[in-house]
LOROVO-931449 format. One record per atom (N, C-alpha, C): y, z negated, x; atom name. Coordinates in Angstrom, 1 decimal. Atoms other than C-alpha are relative to their C-alpha. Layout:
// LOROVO-931449
+--------+--------+--------+----+
!     py !     pz !     px ! at !
+--------+--------+--------+----+
!      Y !      Z !      X ! CA !
...
+--------+--------+--------+----+
// end
This chain:
// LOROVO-931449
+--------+--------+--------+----+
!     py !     pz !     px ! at !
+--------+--------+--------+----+
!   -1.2 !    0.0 !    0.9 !  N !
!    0.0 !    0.0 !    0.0 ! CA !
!    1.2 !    0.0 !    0.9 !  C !
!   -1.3 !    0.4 !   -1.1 !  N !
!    3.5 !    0.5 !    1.3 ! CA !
!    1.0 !   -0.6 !   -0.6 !  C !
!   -1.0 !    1.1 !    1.0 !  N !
!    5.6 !   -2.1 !    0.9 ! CA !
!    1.4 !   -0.5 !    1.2 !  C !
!   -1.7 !    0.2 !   -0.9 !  N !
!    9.3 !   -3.5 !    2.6 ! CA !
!    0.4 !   -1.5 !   -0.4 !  C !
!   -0.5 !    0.8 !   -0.6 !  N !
!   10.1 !   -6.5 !    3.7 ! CA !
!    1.2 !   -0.9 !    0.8 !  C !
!   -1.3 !    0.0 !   -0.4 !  N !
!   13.1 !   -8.7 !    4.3 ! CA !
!    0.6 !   -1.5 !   -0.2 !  C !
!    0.1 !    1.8 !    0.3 !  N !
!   14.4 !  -12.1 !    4.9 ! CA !
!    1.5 !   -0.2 !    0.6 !  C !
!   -1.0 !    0.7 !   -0.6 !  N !
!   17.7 !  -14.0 !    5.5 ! CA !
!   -0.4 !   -1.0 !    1.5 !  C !
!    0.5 !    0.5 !   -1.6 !  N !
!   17.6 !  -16.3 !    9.2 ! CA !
!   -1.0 !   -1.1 !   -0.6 !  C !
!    1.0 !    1.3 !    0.5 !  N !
!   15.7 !  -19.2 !    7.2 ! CA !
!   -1.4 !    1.1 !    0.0 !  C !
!    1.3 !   -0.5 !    0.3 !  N !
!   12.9 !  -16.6 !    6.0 ! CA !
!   -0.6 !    0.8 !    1.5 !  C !
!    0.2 !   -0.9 !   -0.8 !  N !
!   13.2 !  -14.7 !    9.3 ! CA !
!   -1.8 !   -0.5 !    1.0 !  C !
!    1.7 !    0.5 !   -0.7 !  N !
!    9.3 !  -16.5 !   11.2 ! CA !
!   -0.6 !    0.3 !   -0.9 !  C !
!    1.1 !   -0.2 !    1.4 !  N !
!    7.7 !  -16.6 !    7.6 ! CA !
!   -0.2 !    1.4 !    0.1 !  C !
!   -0.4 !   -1.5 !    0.5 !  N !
!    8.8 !  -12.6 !    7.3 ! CA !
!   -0.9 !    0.5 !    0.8 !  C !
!    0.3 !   -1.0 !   -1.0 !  N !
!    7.3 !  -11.7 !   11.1 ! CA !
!   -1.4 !   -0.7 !   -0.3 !  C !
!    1.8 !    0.0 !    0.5 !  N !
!    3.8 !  -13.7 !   10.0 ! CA !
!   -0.3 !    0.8 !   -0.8 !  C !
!    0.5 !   -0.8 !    1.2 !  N !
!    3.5 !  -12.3 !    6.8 ! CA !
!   -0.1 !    1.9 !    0.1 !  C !
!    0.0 !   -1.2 !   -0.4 !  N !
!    4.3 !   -9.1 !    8.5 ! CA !
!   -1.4 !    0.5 !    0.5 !  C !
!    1.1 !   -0.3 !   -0.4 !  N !
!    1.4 !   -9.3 !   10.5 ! CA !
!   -1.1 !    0.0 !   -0.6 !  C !
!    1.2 !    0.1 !    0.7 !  N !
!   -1.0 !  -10.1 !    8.3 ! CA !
!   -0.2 !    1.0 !   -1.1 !  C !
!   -0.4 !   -1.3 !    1.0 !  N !
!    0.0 !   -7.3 !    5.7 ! CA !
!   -0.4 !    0.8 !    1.0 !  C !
!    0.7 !   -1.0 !   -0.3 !  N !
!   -0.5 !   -5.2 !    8.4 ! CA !
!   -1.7 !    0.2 !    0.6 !  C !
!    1.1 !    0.0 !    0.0 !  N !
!   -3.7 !   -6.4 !    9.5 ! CA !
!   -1.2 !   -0.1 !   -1.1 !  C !
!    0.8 !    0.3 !    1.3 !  N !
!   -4.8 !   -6.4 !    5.9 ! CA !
!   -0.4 !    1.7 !   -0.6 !  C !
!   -0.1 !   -1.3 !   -0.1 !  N !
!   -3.9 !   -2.3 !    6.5 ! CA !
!    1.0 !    0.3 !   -1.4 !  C !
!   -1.1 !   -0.5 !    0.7 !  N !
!   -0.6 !   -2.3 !    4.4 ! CA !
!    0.8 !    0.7 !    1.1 !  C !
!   -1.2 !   -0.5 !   -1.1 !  N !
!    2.3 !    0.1 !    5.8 ! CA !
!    1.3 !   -0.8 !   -0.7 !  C !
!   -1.3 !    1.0 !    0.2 !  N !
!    5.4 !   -2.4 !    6.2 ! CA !
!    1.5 !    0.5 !    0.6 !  C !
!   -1.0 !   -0.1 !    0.0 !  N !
!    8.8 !   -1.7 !    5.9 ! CA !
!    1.3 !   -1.1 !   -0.1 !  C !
!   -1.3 !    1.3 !   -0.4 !  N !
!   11.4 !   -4.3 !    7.8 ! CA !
!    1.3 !    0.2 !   -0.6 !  C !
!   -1.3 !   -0.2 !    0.0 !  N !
!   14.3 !   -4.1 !    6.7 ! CA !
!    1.4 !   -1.2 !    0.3 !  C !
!   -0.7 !    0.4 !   -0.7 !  N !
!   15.6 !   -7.0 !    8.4 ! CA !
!   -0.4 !   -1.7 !   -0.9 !  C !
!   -0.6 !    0.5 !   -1.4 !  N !
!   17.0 !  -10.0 !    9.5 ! CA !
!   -1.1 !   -0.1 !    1.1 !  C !
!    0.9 !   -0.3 !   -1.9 !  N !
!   15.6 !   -9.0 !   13.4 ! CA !
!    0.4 !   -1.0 !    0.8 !  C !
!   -0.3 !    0.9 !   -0.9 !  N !
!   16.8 !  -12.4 !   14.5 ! CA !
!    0.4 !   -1.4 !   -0.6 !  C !
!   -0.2 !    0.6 !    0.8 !  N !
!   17.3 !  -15.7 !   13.5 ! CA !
!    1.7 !   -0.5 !    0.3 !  C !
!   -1.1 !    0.1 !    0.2 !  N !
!   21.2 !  -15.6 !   13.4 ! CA !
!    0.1 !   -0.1 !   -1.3 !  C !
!   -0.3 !    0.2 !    1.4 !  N !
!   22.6 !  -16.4 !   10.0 ! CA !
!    0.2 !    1.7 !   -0.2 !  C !
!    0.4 !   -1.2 !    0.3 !  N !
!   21.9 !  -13.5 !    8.1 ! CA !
!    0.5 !   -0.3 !   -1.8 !  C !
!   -0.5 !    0.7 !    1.4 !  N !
!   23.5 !  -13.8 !    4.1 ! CA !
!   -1.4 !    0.8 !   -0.9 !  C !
!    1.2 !   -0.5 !    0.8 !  N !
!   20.3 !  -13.2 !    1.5 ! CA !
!    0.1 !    0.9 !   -0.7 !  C !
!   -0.6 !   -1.1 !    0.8 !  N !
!   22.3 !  -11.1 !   -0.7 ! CA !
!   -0.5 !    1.5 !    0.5 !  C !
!   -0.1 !   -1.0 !   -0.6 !  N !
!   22.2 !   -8.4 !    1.5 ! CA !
!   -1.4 !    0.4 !    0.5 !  C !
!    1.5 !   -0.8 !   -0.4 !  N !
!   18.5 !   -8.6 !    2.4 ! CA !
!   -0.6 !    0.3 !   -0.9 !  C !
!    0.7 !   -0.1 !    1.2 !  N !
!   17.7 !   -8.7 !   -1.2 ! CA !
!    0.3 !    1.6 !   -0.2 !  C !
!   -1.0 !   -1.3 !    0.5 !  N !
!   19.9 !   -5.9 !   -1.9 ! CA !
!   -1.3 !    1.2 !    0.4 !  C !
!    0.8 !   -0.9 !   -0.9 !  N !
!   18.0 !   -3.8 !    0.8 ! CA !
!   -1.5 !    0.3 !   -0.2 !  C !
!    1.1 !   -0.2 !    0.2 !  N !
!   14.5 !   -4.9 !    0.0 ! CA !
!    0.0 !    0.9 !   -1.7 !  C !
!    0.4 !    0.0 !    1.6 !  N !
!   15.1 !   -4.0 !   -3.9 ! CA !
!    0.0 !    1.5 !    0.0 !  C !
!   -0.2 !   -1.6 !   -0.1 !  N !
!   16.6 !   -0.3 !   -2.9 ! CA !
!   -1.0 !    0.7 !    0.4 !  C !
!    1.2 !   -1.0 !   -0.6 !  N !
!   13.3 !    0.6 !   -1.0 ! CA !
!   -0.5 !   -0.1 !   -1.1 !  C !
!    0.8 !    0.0 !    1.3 !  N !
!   11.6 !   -0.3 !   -4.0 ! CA !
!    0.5 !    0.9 !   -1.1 !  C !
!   -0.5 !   -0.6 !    1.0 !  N !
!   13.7 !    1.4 !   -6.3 ! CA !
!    0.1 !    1.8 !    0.5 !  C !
!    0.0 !   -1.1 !   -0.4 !  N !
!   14.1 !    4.5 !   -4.2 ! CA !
!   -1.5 !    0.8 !    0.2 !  C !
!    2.0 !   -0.4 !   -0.3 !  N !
!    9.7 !    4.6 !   -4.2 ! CA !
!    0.1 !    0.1 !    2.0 !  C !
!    0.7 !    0.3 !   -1.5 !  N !
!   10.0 !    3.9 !   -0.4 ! CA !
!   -1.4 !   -1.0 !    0.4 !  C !
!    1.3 !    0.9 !   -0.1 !  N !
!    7.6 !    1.2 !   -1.1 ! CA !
!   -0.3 !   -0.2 !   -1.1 !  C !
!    0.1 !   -0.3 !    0.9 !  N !
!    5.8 !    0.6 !   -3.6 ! CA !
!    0.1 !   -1.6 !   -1.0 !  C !
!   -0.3 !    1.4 !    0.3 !  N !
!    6.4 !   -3.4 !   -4.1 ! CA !
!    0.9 !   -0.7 !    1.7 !  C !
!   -0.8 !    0.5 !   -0.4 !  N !
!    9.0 !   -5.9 !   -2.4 ! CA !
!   -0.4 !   -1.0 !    0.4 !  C !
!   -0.3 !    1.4 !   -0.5 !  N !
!    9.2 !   -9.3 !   -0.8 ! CA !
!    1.1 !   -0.2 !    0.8 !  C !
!   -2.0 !    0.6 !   -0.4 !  N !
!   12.8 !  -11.2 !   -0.2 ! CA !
!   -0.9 !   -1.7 !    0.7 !  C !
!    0.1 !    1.5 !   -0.6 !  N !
!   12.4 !  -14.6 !    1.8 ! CA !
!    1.4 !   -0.5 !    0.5 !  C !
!   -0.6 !    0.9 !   -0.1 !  N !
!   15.0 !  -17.2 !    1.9 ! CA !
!   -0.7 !   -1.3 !    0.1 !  C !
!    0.7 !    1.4 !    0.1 !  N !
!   15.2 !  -20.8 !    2.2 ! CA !
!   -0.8 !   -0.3 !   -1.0 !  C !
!    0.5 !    0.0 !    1.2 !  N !
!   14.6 !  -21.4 !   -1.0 ! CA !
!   -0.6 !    0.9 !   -1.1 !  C !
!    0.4 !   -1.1 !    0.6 !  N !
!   13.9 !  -18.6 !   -2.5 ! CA !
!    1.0 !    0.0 !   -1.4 !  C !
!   -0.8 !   -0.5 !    1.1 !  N !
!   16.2 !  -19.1 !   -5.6 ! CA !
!    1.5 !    1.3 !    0.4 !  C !
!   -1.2 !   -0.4 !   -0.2 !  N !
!   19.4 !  -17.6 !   -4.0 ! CA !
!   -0.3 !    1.7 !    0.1 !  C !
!    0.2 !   -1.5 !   -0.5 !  N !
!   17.0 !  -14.2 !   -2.9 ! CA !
!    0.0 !    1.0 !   -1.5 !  C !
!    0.2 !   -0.7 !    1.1 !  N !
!   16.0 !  -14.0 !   -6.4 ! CA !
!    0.8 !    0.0 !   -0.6 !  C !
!   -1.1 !   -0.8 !    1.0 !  N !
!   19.4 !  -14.2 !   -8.5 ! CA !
!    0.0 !    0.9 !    0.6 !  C !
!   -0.7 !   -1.4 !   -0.1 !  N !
!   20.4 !  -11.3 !   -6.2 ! CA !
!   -0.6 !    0.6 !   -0.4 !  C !
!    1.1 !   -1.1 !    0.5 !  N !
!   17.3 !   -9.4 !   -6.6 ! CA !
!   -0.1 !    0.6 !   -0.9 !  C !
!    0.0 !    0.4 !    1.4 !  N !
!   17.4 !  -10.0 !  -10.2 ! CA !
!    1.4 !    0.6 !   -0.5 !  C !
!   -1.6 !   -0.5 !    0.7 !  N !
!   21.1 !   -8.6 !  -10.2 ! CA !
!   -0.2 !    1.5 !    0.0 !  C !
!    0.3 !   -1.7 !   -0.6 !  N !
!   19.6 !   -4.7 !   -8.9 ! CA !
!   -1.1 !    0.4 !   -1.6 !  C !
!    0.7 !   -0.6 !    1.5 !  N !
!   18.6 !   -2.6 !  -12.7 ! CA !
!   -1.2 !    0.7 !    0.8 !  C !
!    1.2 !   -0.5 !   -0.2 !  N !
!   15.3 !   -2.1 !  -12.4 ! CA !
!   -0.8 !   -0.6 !    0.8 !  C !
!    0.5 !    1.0 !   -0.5 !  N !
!   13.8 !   -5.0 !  -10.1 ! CA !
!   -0.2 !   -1.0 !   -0.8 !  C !
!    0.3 !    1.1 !    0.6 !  N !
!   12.0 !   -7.5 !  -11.6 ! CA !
!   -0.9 !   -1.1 !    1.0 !  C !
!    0.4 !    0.7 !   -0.7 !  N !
!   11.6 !  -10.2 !   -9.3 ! CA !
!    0.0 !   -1.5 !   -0.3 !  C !
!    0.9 !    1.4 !    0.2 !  N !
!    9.6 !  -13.6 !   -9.2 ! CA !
!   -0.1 !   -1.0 !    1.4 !  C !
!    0.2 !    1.0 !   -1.0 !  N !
!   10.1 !  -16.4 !   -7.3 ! CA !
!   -1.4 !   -0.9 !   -0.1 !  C !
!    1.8 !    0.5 !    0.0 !  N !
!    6.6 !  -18.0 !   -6.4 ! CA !
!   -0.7 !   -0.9 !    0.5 !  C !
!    0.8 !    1.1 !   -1.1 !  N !
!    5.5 !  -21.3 !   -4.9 ! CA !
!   -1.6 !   -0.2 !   -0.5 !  C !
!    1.2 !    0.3 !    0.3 !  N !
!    2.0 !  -21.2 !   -6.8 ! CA !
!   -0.8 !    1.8 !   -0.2 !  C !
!    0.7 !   -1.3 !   -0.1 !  N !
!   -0.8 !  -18.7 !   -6.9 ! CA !
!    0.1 !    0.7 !   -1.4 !  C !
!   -0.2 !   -0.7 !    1.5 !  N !
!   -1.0 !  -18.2 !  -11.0 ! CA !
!    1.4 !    1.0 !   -0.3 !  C !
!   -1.1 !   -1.0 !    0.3 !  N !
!    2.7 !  -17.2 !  -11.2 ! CA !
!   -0.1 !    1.4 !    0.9 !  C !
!    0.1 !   -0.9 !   -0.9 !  N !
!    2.1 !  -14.9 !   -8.1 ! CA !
!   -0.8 !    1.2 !   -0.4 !  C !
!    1.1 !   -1.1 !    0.7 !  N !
!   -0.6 !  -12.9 !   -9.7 ! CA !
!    0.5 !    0.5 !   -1.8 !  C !
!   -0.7 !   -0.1 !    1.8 !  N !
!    0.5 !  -13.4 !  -13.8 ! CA !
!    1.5 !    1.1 !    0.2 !  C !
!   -1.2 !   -0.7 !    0.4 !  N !
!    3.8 !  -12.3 !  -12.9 ! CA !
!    0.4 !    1.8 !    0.0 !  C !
!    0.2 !   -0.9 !   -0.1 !  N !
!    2.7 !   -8.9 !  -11.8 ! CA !
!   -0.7 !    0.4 !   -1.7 !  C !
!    1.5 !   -1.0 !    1.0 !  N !
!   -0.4 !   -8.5 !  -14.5 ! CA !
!    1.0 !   -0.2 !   -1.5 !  C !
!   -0.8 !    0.4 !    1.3 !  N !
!    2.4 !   -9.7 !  -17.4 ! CA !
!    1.5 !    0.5 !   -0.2 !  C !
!   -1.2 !   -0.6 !    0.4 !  N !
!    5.6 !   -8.6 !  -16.3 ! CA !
!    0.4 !    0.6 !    0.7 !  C !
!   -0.2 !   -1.7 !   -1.1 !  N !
!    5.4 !   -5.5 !  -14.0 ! CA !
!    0.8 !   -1.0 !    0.8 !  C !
!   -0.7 !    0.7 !   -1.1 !  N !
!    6.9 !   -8.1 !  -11.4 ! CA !
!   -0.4 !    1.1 !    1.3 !  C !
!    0.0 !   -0.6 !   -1.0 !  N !
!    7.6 !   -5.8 !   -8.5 ! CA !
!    0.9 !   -0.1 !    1.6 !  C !
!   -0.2 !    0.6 !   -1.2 !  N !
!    9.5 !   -7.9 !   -5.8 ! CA !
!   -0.3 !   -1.6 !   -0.3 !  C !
!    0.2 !    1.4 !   -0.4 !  N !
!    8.0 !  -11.4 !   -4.3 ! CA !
!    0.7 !   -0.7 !    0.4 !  C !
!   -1.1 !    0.5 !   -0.8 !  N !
!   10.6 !  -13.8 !   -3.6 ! CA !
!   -0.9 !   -1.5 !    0.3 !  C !
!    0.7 !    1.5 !   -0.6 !  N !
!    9.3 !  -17.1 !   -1.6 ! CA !
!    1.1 !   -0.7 !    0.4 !  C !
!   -1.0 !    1.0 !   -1.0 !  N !
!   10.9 !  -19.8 !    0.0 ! CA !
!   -0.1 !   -0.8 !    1.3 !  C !
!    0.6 !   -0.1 !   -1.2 !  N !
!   10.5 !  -20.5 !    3.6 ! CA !
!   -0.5 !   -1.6 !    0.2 !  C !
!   -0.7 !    1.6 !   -0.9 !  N !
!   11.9 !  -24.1 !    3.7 ! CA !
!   -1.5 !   -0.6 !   -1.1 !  C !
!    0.3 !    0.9 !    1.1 !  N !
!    9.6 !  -25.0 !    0.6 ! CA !
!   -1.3 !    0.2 !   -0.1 !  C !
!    1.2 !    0.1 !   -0.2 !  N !
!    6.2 !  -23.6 !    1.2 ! CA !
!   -0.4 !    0.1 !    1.2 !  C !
!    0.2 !   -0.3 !   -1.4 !  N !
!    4.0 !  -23.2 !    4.3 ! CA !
!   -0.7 !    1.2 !    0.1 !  C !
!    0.5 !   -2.1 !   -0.4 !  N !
!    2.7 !  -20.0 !    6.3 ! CA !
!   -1.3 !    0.3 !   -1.1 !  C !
!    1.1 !   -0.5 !    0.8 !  N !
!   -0.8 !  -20.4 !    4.7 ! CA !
!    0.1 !    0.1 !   -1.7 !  C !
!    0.1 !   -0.5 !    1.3 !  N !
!    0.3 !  -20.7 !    1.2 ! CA !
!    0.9 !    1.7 !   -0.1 !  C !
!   -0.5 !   -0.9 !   -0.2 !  N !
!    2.7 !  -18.0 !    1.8 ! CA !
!   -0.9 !    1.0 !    0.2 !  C !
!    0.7 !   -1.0 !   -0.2 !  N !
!   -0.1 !  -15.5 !    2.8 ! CA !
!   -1.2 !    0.3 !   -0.9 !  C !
!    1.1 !    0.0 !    1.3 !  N !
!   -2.4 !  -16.6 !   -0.3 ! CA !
!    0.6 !    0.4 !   -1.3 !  C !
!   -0.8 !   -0.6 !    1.3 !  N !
!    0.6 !  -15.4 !   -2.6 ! CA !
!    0.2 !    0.8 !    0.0 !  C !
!    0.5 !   -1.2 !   -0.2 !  N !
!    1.0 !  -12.7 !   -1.1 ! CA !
!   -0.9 !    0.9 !    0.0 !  C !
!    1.0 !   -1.0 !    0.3 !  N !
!   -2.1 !  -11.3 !   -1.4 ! CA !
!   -0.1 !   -0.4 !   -1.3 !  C !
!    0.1 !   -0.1 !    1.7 !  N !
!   -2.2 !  -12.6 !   -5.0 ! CA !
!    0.6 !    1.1 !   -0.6 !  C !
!   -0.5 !   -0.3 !    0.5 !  N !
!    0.5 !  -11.1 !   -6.0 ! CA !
!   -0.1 !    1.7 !    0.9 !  C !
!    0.6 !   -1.3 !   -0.6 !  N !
!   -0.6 !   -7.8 !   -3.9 ! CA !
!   -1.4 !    0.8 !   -0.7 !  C !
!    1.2 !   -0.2 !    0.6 !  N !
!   -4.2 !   -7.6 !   -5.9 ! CA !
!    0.5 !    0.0 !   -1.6 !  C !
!   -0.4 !    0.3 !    1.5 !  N !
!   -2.4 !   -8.5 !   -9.4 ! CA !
!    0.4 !    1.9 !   -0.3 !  C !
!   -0.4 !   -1.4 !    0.7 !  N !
!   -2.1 !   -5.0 !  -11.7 ! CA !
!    0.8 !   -0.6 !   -0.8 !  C !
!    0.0 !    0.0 !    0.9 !  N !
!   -0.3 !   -4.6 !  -14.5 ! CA !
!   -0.9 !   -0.6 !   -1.1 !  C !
!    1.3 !    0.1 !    1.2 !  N !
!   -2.2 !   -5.4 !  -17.6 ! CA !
!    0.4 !    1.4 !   -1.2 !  C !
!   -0.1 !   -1.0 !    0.9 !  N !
!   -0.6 !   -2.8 !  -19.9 ! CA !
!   -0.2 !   -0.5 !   -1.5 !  C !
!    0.2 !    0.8 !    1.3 !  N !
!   -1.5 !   -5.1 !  -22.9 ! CA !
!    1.1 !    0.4 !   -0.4 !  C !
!   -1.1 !   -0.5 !    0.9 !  N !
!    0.7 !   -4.4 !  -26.1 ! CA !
!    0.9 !   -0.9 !    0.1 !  C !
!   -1.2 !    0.8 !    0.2 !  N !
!    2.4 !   -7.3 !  -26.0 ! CA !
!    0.6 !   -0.6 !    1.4 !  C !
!   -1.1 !   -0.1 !   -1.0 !  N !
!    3.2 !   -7.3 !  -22.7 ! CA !
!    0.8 !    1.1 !    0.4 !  C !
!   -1.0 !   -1.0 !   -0.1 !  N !
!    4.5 !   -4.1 !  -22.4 ! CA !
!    1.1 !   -0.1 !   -1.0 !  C !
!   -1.1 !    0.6 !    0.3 !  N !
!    6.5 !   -5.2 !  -25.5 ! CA !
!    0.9 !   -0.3 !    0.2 !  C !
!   -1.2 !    1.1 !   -0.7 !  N !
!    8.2 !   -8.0 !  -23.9 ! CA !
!    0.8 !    0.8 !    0.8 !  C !
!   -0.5 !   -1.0 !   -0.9 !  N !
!    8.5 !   -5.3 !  -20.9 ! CA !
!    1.9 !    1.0 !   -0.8 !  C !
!    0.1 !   -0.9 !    0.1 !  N !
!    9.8 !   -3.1 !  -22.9 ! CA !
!    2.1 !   -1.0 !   -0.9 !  C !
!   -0.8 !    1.1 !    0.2 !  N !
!   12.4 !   -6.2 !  -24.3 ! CA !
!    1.4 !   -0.1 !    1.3 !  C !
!   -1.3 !    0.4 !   -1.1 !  N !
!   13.6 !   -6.9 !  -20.8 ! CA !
!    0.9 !    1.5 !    0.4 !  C !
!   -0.5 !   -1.7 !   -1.1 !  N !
!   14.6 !   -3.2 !  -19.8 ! CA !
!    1.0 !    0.3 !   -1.0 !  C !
!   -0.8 !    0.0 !    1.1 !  N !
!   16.5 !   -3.4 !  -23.2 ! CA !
!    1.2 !   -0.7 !    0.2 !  C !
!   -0.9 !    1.2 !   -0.7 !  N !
!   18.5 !   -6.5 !  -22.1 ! CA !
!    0.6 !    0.9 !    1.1 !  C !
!   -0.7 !   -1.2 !   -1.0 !  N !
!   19.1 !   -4.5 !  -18.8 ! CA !
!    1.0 !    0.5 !   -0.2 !  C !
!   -0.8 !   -1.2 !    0.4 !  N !
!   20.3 !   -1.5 !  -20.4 ! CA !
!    1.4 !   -1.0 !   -0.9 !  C !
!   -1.0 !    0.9 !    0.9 !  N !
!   22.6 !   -3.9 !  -22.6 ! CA !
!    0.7 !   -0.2 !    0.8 !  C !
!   -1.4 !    1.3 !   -0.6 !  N !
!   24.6 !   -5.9 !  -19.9 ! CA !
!    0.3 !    0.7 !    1.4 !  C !
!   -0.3 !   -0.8 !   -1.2 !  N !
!   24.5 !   -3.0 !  -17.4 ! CA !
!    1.3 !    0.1 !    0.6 !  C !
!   -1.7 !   -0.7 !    0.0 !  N !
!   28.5 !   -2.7 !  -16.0 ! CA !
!   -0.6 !    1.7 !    0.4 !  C !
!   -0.1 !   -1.3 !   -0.2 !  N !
!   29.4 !    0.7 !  -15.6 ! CA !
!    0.0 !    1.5 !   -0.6 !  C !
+--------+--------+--------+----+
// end
């Protein structure tokens, strides 16, 4: 699967394990930064990870910050990203198979490397479900979207 990758300076160690292991798992990964742990603002990694996804450069996301809240409002601000913040395996997997969740947001400060690499592949193995009433709901949020879009 090709997927894009991307962390403010808190997520930046979490980002270069999880890198590795995605690629030893034979995903193709796309960095798109922070390359150092200088302060680095999340906004901007979010921004970056959401556009490869939205552009089909990859075909799912992951944002890492401290906490993971701050990656996900941004993420969550980009039409057409539906992204999930994740400290447990159920949500990590559900939020794919129930709500086309297509970027992973974690938090560096708040889980450790090995759960981080068990959510990741959760939420890497998780499909859609296509059920009626989740596409429904789907079909709810993309409505909201279009509603509060500026522009």
């Amino acid at each position: 699967m090709q997927l894009v990758i991307g962390a403010d300076h808190a997520g930046f160690q979490l980002k270069g394990r999880l890198i590795h292991a995605l690629e030893s798992w034979g995903h193709d990964v796309i960095d798109v930064g922070t390359y150092d742990s200088r302060p680095a603002d999340y906004p901007d990694l979010a921004e970056a990870v959401c556009l490869a996804v939205l552009e089909h450069r990859a075909e799912r996301g992951i944002v890492i910050c401290g906490s993971g809240v701050g990656a996900s409002v941004a993420a969550n601000k980009v039409p057409g990203i539906r992204a999930g913040l994740c400290h447990d395996l159920y949500s990590a997997h559900q939020g794919v198979e129930h709500d086309d969740m297509n970027v992973l947001v974690l938090g560096a400060r708040v889980i450790d490397n090995d759960t981080a690499r068990k959510l990741v592949e959760a939420f890497l193995q998780a499909l859609f479900t296509n059920e009626e009433r989740h596409v429904r709901r789907l079909r709810k949020v993309k409505a909201l979207e279009r509603r509060y879009r500026s522009g």
